[in-house]
C-alpha positions in Angstrom: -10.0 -0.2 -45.4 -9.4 -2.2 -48.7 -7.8 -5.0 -48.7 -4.6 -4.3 -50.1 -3.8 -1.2 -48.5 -0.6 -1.7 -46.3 -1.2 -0.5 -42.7 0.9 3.1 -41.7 2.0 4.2 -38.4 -0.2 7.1 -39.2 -3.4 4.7 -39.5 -2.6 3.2 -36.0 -2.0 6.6 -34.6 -5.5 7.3 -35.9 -7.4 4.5 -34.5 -5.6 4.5 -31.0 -6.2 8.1 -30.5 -2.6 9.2 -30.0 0.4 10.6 -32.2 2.4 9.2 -34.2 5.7 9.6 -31.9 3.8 7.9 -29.4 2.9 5.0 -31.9 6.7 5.3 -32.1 7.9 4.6 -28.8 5.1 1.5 -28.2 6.4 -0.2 -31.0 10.0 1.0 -29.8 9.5 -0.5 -26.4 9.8 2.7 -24.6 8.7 2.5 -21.1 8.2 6.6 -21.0 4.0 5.0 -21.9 1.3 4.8 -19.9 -0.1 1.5 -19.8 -3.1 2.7 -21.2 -2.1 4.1 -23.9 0.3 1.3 -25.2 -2.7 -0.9 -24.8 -4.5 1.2 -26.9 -2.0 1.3 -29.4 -1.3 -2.5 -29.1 -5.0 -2.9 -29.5 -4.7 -0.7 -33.0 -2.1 -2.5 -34.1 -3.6 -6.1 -33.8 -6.8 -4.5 -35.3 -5.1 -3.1 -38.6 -2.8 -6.2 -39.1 0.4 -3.1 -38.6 3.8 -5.1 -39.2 6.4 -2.4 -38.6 8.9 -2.0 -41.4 12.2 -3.0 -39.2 14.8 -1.5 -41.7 13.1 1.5 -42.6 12.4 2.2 -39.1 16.6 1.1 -38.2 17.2 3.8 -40.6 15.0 6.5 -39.2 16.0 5.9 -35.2 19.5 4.3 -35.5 18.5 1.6 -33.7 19.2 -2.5 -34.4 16.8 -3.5 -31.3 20.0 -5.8 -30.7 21.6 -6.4 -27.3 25.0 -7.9 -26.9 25.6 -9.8 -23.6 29.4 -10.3 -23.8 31.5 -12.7 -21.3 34.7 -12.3 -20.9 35.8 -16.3 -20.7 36.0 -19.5 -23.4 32.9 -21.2 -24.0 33.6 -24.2 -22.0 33.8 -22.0 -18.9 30.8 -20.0 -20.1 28.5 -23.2 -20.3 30.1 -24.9 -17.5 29.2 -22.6 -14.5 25.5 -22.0 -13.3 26.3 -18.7 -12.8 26.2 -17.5 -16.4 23.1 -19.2 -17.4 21.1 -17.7 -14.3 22.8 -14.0 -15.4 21.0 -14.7 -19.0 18.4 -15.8 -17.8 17.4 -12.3 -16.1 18.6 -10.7 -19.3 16.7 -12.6 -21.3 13.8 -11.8 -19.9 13.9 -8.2 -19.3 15.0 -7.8 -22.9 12.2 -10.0 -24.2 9.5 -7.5 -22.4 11.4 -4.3 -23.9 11.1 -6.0 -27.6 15.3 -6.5 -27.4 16.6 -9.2 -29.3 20.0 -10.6 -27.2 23.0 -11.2 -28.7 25.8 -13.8 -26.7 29.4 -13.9 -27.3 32.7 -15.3 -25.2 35.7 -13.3 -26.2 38.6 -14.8 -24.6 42.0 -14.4 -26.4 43.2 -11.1 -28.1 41.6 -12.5 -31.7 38.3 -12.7 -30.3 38.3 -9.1 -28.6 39.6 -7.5 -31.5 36.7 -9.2 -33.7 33.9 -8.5 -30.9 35.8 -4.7 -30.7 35.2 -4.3 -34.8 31.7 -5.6 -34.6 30.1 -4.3 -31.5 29.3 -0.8 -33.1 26.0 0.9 -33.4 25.3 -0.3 -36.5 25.0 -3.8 -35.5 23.9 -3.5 -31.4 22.3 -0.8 -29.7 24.5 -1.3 -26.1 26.4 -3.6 -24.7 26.1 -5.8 -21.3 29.7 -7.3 -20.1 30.3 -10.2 -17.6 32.5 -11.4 -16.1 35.2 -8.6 -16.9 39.3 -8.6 -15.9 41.4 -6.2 -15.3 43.1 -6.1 -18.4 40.0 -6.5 -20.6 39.9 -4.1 -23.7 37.1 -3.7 -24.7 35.4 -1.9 -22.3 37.6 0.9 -23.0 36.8 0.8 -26.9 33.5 0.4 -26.3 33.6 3.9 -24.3 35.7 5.5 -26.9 32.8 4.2 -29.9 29.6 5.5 -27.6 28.0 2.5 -27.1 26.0 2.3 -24.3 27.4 -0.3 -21.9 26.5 -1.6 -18.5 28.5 -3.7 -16.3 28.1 -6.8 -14.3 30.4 -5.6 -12.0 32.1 -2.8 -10.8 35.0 -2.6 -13.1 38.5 -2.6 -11.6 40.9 0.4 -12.0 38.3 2.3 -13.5 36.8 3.8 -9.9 37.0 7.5 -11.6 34.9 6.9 -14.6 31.8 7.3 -14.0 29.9 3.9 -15.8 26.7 1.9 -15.3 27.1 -1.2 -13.6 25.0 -4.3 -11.4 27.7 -5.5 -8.6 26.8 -8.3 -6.0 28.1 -7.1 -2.5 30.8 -9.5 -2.6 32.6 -8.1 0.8 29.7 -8.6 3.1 29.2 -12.0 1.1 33.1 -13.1 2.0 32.9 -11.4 6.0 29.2 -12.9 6.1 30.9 -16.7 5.3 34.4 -16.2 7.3 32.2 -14.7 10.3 29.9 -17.8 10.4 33.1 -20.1 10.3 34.8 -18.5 12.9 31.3 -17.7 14.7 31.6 -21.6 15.0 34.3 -22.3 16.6 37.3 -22.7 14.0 40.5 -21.0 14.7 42.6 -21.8 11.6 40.2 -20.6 8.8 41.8 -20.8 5.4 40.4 -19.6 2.1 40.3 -20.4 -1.8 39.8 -17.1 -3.6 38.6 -15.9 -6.9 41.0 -14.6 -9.6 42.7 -11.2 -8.1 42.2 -9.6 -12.1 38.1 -9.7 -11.4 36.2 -8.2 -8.8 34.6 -10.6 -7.7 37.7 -12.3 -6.4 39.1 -9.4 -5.2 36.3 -8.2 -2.8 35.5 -11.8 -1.3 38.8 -11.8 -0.4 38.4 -8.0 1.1 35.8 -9.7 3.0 37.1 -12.5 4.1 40.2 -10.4 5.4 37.7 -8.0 7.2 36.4 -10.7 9.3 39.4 -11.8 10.2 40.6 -9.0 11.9 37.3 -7.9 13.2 38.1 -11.1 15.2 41.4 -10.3 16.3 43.1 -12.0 14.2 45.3 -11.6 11.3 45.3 -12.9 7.7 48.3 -15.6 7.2 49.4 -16.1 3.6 49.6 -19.5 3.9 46.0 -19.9 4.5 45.2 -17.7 1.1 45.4 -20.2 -2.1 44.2 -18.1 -5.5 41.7 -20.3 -7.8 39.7 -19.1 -11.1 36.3 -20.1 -9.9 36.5 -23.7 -12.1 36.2 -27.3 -10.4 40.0 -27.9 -11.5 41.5 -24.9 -9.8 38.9 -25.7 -6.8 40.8 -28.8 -6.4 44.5 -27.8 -7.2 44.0 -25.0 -4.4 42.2 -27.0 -1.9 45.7 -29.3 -2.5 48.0 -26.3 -2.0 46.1 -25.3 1.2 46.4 -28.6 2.6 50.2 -29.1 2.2 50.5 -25.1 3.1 47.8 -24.8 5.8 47.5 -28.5 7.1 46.8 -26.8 10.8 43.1 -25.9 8.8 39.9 -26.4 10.4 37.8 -23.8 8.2 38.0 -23.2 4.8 36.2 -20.1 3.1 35.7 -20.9 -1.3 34.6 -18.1 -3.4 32.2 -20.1 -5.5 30.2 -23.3 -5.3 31.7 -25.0 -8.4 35.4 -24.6 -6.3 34.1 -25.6 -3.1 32.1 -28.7 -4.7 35.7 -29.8 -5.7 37.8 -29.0 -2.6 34.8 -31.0 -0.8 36.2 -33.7 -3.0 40.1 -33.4 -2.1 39.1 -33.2 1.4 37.1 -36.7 1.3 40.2 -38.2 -0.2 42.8 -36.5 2.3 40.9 -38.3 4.7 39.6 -35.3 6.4 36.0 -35.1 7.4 33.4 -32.3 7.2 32.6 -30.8 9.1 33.8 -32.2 12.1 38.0 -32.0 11.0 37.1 -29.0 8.2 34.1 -26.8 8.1 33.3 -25.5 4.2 31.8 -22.3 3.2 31.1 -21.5 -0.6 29.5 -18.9 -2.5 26.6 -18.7 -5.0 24.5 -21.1 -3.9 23.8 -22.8 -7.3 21.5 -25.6 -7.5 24.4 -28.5 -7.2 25.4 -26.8 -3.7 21.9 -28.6 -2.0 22.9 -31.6 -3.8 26.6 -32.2 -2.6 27.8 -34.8 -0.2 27.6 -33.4 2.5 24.7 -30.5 1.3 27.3 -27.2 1.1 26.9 -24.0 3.3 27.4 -21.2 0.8 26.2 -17.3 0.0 23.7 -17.2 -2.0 24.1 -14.4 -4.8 20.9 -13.4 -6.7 22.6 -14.1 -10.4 19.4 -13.6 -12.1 18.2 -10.6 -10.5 21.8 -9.0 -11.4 20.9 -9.7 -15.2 17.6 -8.3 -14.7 18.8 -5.3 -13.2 21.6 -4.6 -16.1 19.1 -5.3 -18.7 16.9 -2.8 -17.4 19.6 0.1 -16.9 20.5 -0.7 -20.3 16.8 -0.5 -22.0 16.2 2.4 -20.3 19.3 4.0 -21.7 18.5 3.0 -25.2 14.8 3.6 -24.9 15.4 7.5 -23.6 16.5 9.9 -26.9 17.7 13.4 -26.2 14.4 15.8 -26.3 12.0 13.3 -26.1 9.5 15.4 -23.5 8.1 11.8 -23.0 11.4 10.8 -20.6 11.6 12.0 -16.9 15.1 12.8 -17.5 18.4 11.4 -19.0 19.5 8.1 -17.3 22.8 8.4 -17.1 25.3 6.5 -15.1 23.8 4.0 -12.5 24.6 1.5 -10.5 22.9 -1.0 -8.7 24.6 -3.0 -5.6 22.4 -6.4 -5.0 22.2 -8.1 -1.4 23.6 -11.9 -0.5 22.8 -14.1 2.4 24.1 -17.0 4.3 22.2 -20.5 3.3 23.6 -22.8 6.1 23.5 -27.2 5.5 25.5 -29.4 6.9 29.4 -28.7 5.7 29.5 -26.1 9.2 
């Protein structure tokens, strides 16, 4: 081969044995490859010093090789909660094994999702992965209306009908699982702190926590049910309500670590001791939960699997084209429901 001849697909077809289309979908990051044959076409390509041509080939396939992981909160609360960096994490790394570049943004106020609405398009992102989603949220529905390809983190509230890709944590056997243990231990006046009633999350620990209840024989009392938004502040400002609502409490049920870590807090200087005057449950089990005084009991969630798993519905959504005899068959919707457990220390 002389020296200044540029490498061609064809040329690596050539060498590895294969077609060109299959060249195609190696350097595409198609998983419809044997692993023997994208070694042999990886192999071609180190061997022939091939350096695909990324905006001829974005004009041939339509694609950016760009992923969007879009959170629905500011950026303080974004790089303030464990939660979101273990969700990127999976992501990330999925997406780096598909040959995905990833693409973060926080929309938060109306500005922001008409921006992100204008510039998530195909011509910029090939799908979209969304987290942390409200009720009210926009741009899911433009999103739909555009055709991007879109995958949840979440099952998405008032849209049961539609039929969407999403990665949910089961977040009413998570809230039963922690009222259950509480009550399991002997408290009879088990109040709760619950997530934001707009998000799903929220809404289904509470479903959960409700369950248990009157699995028990007992009934939910509204004065034992203070709303937070899953940050420290609103951890503390319910844990405060509860007390001057609830002060009968000897159990308290928090729908996230980051809450509980500050209700732990308000409880210390109420003078109330746990566990022995108030047993505490959270949820998530971030690394800060093994860490607190005393060490928290809380559900752990698997936040990185759940970005792995959207990642992959997403890549494999992308990576499958209409006709390509290479693809078992066309993805579709999907959805994904991920598994918590109890991690008991020494707040029950």
């Amino acid at each position: 081969m002389s020296g200044r001849q540029r490498p061609t697909l064809e040329m690596v077809a050539e060498r590895a044995g294969v077609g060109r289309g299959t060249v195609s979908r190696v350097i595409n990051g198609s998983a419809r490859v044997s692993e023997l044959t994208r070694k042999a076409v990886l192999q071609a390509v180190a061997e022939l010093g091939y350096v695909p041509n990324h905006a001829a080939r974005t004009l041939v396939t339509r694609r950016t090789d760009t992923v969007a992981l879009v959170a629905s909160e500011p950026h303080e609360r974004v790089f303030a909660e464990p939660f979101f960096a273990q969700v990127v994490k999976g992501v990330s790394g999925v997406l780096n094994e598909r040959g995905l570049q990833l693409l973060l943004t926080m929309v938060a106020s109306g500005a922001e999702h008409e921006r992100a609405s204008q510039y998530l398009t195909r011509d910029h992102v090939d799908g979209v992965l969304l987290v942390s989603e409200h009720r009210d949220d926009p741009l899911p529905a433009r999103l739909a209306e555009s055709g991007v390809p879109c995958v949840h983190g979440g099952r998405p509230l008032g849209r049961e009908r539609e039929h969407l890709s999403y990665v949910d944590i089961d977040n009413i056997g998570g809230g039963y699982m922690a009222t259950r243990h509480l009550l399991a231990g002997g408290r009879r006046a088990v109040a709760t702190i619950t997530g934001p009633q707009d998000m799903v999350a929220g809404v289904e620990r509470l479903r959960g926590y409700e369950k248990a209840l009157r699995d028990a024989g007992r009934q939910p009392v509204p004065e034992r049910i203070a709303t937070g938004d899953f940050s420290y502040e609103g951890g503390a400002q319910a844990m405060r309500e509860l007390l001057r609502t609830a002060p009968e409490l000897d159990g308290v049920f928090i729908a996230s670590d980051l809450m509980a870590m500050a209700a732990l807090r308000v409880l210390r200087e109420a003078g109330r001791a746990v566990p022995e005057d108030v047993a505490v449950v959270g949820y998530d089990d971030i690394s800060i939960a093994l860490h607190a005084d005393p060490p928290l009991t809380t559900v752990h969630q698997p936040a990185e699997r759940m970005g792995q798993e959207m990642a992959r519905l997403l890549a494999d959504r992308i990576s499958w084209t209409p006709g390509d005899h290479s693809a078992v068959a066309d993805p579709g919707a999907a959805t994904v429901i991920l598994d918590t457990h109890l991690v008991v220390r020494d707040t029950t």
